[in-house]
N, C-alpha and C positions, 0 to 999 in steps of 0.2 A: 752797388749803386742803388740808390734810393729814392721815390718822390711820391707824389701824390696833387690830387687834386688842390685846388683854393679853398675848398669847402671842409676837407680832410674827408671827406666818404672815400675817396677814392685814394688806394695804396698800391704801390707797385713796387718789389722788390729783387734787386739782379745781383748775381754774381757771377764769376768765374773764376778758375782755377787750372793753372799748369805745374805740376810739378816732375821734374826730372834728376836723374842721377846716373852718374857712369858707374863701374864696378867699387864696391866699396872695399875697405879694407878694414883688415882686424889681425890682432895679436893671435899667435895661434899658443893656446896654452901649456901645448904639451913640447914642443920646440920654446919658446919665450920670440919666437922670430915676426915680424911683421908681414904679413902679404896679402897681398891682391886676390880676392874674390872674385876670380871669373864667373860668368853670366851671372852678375848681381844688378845689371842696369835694369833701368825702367824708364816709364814716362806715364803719369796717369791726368787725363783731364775730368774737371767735373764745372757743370753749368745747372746754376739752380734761379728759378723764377718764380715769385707770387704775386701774386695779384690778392687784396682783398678791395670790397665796396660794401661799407656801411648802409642799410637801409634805412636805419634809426639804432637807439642804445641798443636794442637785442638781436636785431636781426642781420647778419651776416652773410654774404657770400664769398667764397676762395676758392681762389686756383691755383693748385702749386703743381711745378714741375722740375723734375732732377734727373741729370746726367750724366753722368756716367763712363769713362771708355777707360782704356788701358793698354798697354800694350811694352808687357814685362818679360824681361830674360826670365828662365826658368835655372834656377842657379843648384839647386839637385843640393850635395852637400859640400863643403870645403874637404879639399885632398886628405889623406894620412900621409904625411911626408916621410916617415917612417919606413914606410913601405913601397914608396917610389923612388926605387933603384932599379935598375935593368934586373937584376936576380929576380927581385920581388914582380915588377911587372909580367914578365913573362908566366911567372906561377899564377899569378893572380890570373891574370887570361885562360889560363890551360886550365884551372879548378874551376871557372866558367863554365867553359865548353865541355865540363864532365858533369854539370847541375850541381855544382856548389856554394849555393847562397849564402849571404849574409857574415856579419863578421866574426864567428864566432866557427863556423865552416869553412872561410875563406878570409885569414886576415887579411885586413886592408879591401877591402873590397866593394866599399865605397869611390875606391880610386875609379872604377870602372866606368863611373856615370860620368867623367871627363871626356870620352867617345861621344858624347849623347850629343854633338856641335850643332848650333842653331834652334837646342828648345825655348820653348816660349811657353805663355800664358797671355792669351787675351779676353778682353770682356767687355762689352756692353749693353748697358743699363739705361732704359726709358722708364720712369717711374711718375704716372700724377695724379691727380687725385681733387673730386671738385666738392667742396662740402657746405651743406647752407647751415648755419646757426639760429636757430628762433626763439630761442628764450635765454635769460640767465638768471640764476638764483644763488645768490650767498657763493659766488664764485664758482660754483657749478653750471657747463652748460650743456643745454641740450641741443642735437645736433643730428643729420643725416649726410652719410659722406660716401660718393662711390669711388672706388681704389682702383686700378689698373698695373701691374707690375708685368714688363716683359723684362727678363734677363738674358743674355745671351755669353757662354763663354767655350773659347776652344783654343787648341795649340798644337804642339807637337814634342817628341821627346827626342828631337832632333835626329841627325843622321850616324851611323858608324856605330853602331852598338852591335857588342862585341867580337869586331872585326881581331881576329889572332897574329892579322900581320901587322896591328898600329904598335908606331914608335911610342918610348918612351915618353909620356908628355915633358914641356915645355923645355923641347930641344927644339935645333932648325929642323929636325926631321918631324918633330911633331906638326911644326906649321904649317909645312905643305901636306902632311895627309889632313889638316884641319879644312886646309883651302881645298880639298879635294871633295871631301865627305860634308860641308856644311850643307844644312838643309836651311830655308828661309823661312819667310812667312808665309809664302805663299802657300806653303805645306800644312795641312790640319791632319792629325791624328786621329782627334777625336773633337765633337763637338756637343756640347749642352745646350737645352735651352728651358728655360723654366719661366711660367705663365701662372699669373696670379690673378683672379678678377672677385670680387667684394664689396661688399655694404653692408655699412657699419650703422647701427642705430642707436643716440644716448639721449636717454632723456632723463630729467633732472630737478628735482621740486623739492622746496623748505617748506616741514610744515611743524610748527612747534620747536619743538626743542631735536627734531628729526629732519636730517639733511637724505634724503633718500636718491640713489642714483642706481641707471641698472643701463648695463652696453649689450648689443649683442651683434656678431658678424656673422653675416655670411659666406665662407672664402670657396672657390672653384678653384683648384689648382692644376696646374697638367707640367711634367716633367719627360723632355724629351732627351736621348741618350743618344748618341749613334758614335763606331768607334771604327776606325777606318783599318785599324791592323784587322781586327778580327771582321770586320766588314758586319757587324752587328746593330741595329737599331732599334728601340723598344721606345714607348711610352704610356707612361703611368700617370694615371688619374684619381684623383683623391677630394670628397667636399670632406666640407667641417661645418658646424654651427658653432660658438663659443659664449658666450654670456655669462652675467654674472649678474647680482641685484646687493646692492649693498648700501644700509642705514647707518649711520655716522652719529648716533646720540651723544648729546651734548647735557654730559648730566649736571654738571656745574660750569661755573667758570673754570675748573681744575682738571676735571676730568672729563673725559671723552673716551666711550666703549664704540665697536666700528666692527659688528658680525657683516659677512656678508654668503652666501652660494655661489656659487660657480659651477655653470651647465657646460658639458662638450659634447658634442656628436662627433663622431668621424667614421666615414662611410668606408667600405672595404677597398681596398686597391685595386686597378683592372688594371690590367698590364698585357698590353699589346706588343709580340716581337715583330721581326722583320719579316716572318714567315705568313704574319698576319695569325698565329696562333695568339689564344687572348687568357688568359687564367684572372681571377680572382683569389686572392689571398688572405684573406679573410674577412669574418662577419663585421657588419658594422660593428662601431660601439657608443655606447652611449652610458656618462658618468654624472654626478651631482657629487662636487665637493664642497664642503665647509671651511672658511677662515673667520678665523677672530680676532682683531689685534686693540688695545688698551692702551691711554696717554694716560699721565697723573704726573699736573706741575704742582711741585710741593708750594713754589713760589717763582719768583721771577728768573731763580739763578739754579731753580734745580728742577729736572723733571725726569720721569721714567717712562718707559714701554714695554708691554710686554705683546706675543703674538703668536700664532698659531696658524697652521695651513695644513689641510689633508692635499697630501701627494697624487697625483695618478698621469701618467703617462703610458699613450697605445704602444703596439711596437710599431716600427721603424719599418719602412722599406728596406734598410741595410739588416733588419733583419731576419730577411726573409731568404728564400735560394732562388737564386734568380732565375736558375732553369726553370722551376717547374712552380714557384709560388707560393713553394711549404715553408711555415717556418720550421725550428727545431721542434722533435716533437716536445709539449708537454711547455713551452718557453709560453708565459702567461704576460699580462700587461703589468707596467709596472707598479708599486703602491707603496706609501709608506707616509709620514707625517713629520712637520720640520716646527722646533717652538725656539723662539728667538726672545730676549731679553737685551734690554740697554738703558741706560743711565746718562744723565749728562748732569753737569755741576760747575757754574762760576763762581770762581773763589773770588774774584775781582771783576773790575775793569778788563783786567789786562792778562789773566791765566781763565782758564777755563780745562776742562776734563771730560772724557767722554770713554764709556766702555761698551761692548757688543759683545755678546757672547751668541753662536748660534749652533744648534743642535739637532742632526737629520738623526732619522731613523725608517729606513727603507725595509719592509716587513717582504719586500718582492722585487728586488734590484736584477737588474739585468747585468751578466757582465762576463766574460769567456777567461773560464776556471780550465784546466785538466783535472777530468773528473773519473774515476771509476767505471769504465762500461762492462756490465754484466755481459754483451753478446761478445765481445770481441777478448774476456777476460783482462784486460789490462786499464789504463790511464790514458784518457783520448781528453783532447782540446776544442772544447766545444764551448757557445754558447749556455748560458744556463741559468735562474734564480738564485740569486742567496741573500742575504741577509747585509744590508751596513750599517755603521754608524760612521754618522761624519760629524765630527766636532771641531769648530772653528772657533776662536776668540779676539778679538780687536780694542788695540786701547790709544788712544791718540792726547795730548797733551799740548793744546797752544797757548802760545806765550807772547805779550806783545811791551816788549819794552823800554819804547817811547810812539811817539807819532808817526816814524820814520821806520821804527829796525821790528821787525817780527820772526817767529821761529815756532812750527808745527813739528812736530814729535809723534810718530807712529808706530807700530808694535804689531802684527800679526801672527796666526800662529793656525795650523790645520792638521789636522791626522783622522785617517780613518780607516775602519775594519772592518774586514769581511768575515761570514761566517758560513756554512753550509747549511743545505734547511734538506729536508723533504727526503730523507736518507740517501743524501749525496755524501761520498769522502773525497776529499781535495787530496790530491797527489802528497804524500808527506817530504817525498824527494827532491820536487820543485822548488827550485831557488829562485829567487826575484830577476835574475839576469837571463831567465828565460821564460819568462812568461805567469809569474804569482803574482797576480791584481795586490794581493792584502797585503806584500813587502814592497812591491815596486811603487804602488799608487803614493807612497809614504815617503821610499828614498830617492827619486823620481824627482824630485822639488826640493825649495829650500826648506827647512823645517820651521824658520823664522826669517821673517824679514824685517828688518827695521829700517824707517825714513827718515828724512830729516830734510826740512824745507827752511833756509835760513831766506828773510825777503827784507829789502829796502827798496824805498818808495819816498821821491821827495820831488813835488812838485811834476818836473817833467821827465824827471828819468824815474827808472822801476829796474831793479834785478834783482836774479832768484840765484842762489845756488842750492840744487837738489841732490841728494843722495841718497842711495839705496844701497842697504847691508845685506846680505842673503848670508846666512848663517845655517849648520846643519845637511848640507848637503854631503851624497858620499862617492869617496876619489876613487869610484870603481865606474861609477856612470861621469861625476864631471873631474876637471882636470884641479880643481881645487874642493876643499870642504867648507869652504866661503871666499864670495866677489864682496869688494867694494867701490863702487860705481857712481861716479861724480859728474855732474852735467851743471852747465853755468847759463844763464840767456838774460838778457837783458835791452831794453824798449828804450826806446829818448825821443822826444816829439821835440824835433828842431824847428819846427815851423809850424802852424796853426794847421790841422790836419795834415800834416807832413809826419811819420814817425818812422827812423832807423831801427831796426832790431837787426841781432845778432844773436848765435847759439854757438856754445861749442861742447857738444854731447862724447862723456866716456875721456873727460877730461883729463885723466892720467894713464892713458891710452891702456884700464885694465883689459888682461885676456879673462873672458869669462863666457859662460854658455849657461839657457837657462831650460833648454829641450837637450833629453839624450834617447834615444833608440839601442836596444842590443843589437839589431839588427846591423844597425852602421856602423857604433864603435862609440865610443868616450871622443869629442870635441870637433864632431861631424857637423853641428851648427852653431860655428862661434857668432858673437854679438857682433855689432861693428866696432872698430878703432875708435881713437881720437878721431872726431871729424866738425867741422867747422862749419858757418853758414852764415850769410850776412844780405840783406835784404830791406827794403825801401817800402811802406805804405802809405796809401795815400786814401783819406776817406771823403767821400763825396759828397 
């Protein structure tokens, strides 16, 4: 919903949103069988509001506000049907109750989080933000804005885990220990909450043939933790400064060169537990990076870019040990440089071409190798530096073949390698199915994917059908070496602001999965099924 004043200074902008769904279902790929995904429902609402008031052409004020809540089953991973037979259930329980993890220790062993009755996930989210506008130049503006972010999210991992005397799941015996052991909402596990406050400053001037603009924030952030099994509570504090200054030269009508700096600060961590003990985990830091990036239209139907960015990234809170606020020893910040290249070319009216090619190179990557330990003589799985290359390529191809019928052509393609640095040896033993960054990050994913958007468009109806190829994947992690995945949707404005849509997503009901874990198994989180949706808008 939309209006504003008779003058137009004044704007006001509302929405809302509910969206829900019971348990979904999906093909499971390693049976061909269809089923019901227990705890896959949800229900998420969002409510957003702005207000702007014109003072005149440059000076602005806004208020936007967004909402936020949720309140979603926790759906853990789909069964191994495989291994849910009485023989199997019982082993499965028993190599539990002797510390037997994960699926590779304990086949099927995903089955277990079936127990876990009445997990959840909740969250809510107040976000807004009031920002005054006072100038504007050559579509640049300048501007001061204060930010506000409260998050809040918690749940539980429901009840009955790893109870030795639960039935068989989805028998009648199953049901009543289900009715017995479910835990509700009312139950929290654990709870987060994370707090954002900032101000933002952009100022913005043309002078010459130099469009110059430079932002800078101020962020205070506080993250709080508390965990109800272990009865644990901590919270961690963190500022930053961010900015950048960046001139936009307009060297011709053809070309445009665009250097700019990039400043961060980020102050060391404090981290207070429930004991009230407080550590600090490291020194500030404070960086200055350089990017460059370059346009060149040869003419109207062809142009090029090229581009540049120095890397650098602090570590992490996750990377630090949360007892005592060390990180690993010797684990440095991260650093490296990314140069990107791309092309675009209309051959026509009605085709057009575009390529991307992009190129990291991480000189100080963060990422957990088993490495070599000289004290304990052997090959331990640690955090550690090394070395990547990630090389990514994209080519797209649209076509438009009268007024009515159109069709987008897509192409991507990623790999990348790690190396050791700093007289580390990586395990030569380690196989990718337990834990090798440099095989797994590669077979882990599709190795190609290809799109394909065929669209018509006439008058008051519009439909797409979309498809995605994944190509190159390998039948040790997913249950195929390539998905083909078909989605249909289509819009009709039957009445003057009145418009019907419909979807129907995963059109030939494929089984496919696009996440695997060694830990869970191969087709531990399939996609959803064939599923449908049909729905009414109305604009105000």
């Amino acid at each position: 919903m939309s209006g504003g004043s008779a003058d137009g200074k004044l704007k006001v902008f509302m929405s809302g949103r509910r969206e829900t769904g019971g348990n979904s279902h999906y093909k499971d790929g390693l049976t061909g069988v269809n089923h019901t995904w227990a705890q896959t429902a949800y229900k998420d609402d969002s409510i957003n509001a702005r207000v702007d008031y014109d003072f005149d052409d440059t000076h602005r004020l806004t208020v936007a506000y967004s909402h936020l809540q949720g309140d979603d089953d926790y759906p853990f991973t789909a069964p191994y049907y495989k291994y849910l037979t009485p023989t199997e259930w019982e082993r499965i329980k028993q190599y539990y109750h002797n510390d037997r993890y994960g699926n590779i220790n304990n086949p099927g062993y995903r089955n277990l989080w079936l127990m876990w009755t009445g997990a959840y996930n909740a969250y809510n989210k107040n976000n807004y933000d009031v920002t005054y506008s006072f100038n504007k130049e050559n579509g640049m503006e300048s501007f001061i804005r204060y930010y506000k972010q409260n998050e809040r999210y918690w749940g539980s991992f429901g009840g009955g885990d790893g109870d030795l005397k639960a039935p068989l799941p989805f028998t009648k015996e199953w049901d009543e220990w289900v009715k017995t052991n479910y835990v509700g909402r009312n139950y929290r596990s654990y709870y987060n909450e994370l707090k954002n406050d900032g101000v933002q400053l952009q100022l913005a001037k043309s002078v010459g043939i130099h469009d110059l603009l430079t932002t800078w924030t101020y962020d205070k952030s506080k993250y709080l933790g508390f965990s109800t099994r272990t009865n644990q509570k901590s919270v961690t504090e963190r500022d930053s400064v961010l900015g950048y200054i960046q001139d936009k030269i307009h060297i011709n009508d053809h070309w445009d060169i665009t250097p700019s700096v990039r400043y961060s600060y980020y102050s060391d961590f404090s981290r207070t537990n429930r004991d009230g003990t407080k550590w600090n985990s490291a020194e500030s830091t404070t960086t200055i990076t350089p990017t460059l990036n370059t346009q060149y239209a040869f003419d109207d139907t062809a142009s090029m870019y090229l581009g540049y960015t120095k890397v650098y990234r602090p570590l992490r809170v996750s990377d630090y040990d949360m007892k005592n606020g060390s990180a690993p020893a010797g684990l440095e910040d991260e650093k490296g440089d990314v140069w990107t290249v791309g092309v675009r070319k209309d051959f026509s009216d009605k085709t057009s071409v575009s390529m991307h090619y992009d190129y990291t190179k991480m000189s100080n990557a963060i990422a957990r190798f088993s490495v070599w330990d000289k004290d304990i003589k052997d090959f331990k799985n640690k955090y550690v530096n090394a070395k990547e290359d990630k090389k990514s390529f994209n080519f797209t191809i649209s076509q438009k073949f009268n007024e009515h019928l159109g069709l987008n052509l897509n192409y991507s393609h990623a790999c990348d390698e790690w190396k050791a640095k700093d007289g580390m040896q990586f395990d030569p033993d380690l196989t990718w199915t337990n834990g090798n960054v440099n095989t797994a990050i590669n077979r882990l994913r599709p190795q190609n994917i290809y799109t394909a958007d065929l669209t018509y468009e006439n008058d008051k109806l519009s439909v797409s059908l979309f498809g995605n190829y994944y190509t190159g994947l390998n039948t040790e992690a997913f249950t195929s070496n390539r998905f083909f995945v078909l989605d249909l949707a289509a819009n009709y404005e039957f009445k003057k602001n009145w418009i019907l849509y419909g979807t129907v997503s995963n059109l030939t009901n494929q089984a496919w999965e696009n996440t695997y874990t060694y830990y869970n198994g191969i087709g531990s989180w399939p996609q959803p099924g064939r599923s449908f949706m049909l729905g009414v808008k109305y604009k105000f």
